[in-house]
N, C-alpha and C positions, 0 to 999 in steps of 0.2 A: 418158745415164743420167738426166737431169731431165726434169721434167716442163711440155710445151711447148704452150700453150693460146693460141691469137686468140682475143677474142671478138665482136671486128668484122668477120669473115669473111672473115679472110687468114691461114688457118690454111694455105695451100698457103706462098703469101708468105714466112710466117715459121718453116716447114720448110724450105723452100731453104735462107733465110740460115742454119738452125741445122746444115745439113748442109753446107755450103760451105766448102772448103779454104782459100776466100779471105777470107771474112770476111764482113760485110756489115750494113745498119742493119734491125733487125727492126722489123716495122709497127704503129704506136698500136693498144692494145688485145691485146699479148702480154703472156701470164702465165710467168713461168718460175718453177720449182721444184724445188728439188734435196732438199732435205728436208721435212716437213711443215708445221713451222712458220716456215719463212724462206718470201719470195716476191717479187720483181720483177716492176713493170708497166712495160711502155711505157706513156707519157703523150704527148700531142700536143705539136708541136713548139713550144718556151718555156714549157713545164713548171716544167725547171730543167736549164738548160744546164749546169751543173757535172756534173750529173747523166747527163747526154747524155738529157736527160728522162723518165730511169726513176723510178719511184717503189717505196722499200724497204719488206717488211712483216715483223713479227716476229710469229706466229699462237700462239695457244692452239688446239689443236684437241683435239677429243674427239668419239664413239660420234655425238653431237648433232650435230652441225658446227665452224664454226669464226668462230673470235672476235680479231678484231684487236687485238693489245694496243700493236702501235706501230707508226705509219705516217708515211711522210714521205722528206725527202733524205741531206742528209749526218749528219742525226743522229742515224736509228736506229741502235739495237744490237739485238745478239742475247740470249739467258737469259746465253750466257757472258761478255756485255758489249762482242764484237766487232762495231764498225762495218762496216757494209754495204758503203758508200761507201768507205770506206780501204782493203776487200778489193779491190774490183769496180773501184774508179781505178786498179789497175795492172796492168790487162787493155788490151793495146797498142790504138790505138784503132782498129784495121780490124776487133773483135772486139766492139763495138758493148760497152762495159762489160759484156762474160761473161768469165766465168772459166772455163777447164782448165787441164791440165795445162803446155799449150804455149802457154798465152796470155796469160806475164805475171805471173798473179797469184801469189802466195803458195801454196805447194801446204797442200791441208786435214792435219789433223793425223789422218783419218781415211781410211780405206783405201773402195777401191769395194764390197767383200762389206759391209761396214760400211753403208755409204750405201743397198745393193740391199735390206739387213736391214731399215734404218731406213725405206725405202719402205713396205715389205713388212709392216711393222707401224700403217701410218697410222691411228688407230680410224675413222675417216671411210670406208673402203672396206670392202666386204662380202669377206666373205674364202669 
């Protein structure tokens, strides 16, 4: 249900690992995206190893595009003040720091109709 982007042209790459039952490390230059203003990069290897060298983004997006308001490791939050990092560290580690249902993390306080809405609403995509 998020939204799954290479931009270094291992978009095959890192559909495998995001379809794979077994888990697996997605490749520098993936973007994930579950809601419009949160977003996860892969970052090249010692980035920031806590991080398993993702890097976390909190967006302002609008009609215009979009506007980083915070980037970085364990520090960003979200608008509601939730850490990226604190979510995403207790995703087991064969799950490469992703969260679902089954992998560890803290389950969202929001339902999938919810999440499909909030896609669905992005102002950034032409409807």
């Amino acid at each position: 249900v998020y939204y799954l982007k290479n931009f270094l042209g291992k978009q095959e790459e890192a559909t495998k690992v995001a379809k794979s039952e077994d888990g697996g490390v997605f490749p520098v230059g993936t973007l994930i995206q579950l809601v419009p203003m949160e977003a996860m990069v892969k970052r090249k290897k010692g980035f920031n190893p806590k991080t398993k060298d993702w890097e976390f983004f909190f967006l302002e997006t609008s009609a215009a595009g979009t506007k980083i308001k915070k980037r970085g490791g364990e520090e960003v939050t979200n608008q509601f003040g939730g850490n990226c990092f604190e979510c995403h560290n207790k995703a087991e580690e064969k799950w490469d720091r992703i969260c679902s249902d089954d992998h560890g993390c803290d389950k969202l306080p929001i339902n999938r109709k919810f999440i499909l809405d909030f896609q669905d609403r992005d102002p950034r995509c032409d409807k």
